[in-house]
C-alpha positions as CSV (number, residue, x, y, z in Angstrom):
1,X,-33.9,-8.7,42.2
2,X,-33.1,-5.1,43.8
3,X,-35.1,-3.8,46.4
4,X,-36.5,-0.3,45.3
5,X,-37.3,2.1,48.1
6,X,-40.6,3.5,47.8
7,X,-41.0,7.4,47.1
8,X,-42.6,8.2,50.1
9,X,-40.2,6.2,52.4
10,X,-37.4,8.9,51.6
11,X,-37.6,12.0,53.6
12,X,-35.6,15.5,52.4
13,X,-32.7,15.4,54.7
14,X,-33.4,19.3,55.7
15,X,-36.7,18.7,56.6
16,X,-35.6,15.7,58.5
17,X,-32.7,17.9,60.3
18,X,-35.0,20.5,61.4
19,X,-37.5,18.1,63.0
20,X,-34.7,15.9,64.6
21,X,-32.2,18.1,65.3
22,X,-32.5,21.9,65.0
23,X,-36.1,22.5,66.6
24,X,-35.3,19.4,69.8
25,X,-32.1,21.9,70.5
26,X,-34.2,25.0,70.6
27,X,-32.0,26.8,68.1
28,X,-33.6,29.4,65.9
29,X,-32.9,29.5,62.0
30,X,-31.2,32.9,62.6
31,X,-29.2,31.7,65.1
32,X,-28.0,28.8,63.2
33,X,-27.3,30.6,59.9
34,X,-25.1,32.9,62.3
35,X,-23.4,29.9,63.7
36,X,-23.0,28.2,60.2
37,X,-22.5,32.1,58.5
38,X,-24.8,31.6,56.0
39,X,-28.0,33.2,55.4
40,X,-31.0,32.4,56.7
41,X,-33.1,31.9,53.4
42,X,-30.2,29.1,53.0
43,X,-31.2,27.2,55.6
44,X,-35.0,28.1,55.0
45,X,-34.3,26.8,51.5
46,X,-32.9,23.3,52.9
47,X,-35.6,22.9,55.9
48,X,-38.4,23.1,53.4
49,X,-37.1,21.2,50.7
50,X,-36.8,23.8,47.9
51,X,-32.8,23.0,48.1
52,X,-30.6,19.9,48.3
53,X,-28.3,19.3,51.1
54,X,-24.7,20.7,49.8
55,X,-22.0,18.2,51.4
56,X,-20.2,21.7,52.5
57,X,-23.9,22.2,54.5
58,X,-23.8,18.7,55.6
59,X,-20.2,19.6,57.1
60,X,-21.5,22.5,58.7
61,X,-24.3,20.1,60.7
62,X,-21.7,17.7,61.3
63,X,-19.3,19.7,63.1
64,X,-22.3,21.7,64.5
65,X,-24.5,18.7,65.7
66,X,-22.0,15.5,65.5
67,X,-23.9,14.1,62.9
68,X,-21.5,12.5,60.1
69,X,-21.9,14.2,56.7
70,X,-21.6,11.0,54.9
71,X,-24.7,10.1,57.0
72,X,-26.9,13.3,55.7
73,X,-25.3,13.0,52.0
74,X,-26.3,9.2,51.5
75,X,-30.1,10.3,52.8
76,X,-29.8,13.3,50.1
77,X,-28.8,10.5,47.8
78,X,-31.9,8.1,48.4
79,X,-34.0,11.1,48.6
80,X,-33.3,12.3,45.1
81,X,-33.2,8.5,43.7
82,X,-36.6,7.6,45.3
83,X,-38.0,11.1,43.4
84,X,-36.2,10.4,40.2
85,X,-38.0,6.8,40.4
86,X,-41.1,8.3,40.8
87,X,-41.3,9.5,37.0
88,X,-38.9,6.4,35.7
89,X,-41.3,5.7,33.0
90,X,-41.5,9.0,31.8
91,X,-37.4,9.4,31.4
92,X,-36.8,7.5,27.6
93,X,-33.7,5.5,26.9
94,X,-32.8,3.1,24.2
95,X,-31.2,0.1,25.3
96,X,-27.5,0.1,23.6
97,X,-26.8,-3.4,22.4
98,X,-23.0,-4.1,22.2
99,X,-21.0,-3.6,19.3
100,X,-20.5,-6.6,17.2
């Protein structure tokens, strides 16, 4: 039997990077996006959720921060599994039965 994560166990990796690692640094969004030269709605986007974590972002905090991308990617992962199993039963499939 898998283990299936529940929904609100996953946390958006940007809102989780802002909390953990860009506010306890005392860096401002505009300083960041300067650092990482991107904008600052980019990283707005991220730290509130409206965007995914790119794995070219996740670089950025990596090199930035020492974090390892792979880290922040797999926790994008889980966060947009544990949000597409929040509506499984409303996504329709047939079973496909092998050919004979």
């Amino acid at each position: 039997m898998a283990i299936i994560m529940h929904p609100s166990l996953a946390v958006h990796p940007g809102d989780w990077l802002k909390t953990e690692v860009v506010v306890p640094h005392g860096v401002s969004i505009n300083h960041l996006a300067t650092c990482f030269h991107v904008t600052r709605q980019t990283l707005s986007n991220l730290f509130n959720g409206h965007t995914a974590l790119s794995a070219e972002m996740a670089i950025r905090f990596e090199k930035a921060f020492g974090i390892k991308a792979d880290t922040l990617m797999r926790m994008q992962t889980s966060y947009d599994l544990a949000q597409a199993r929040a509506h499984a039963d409303d996504i329709i499939v047939d079973r496909v039965l092998a050919a004979a």
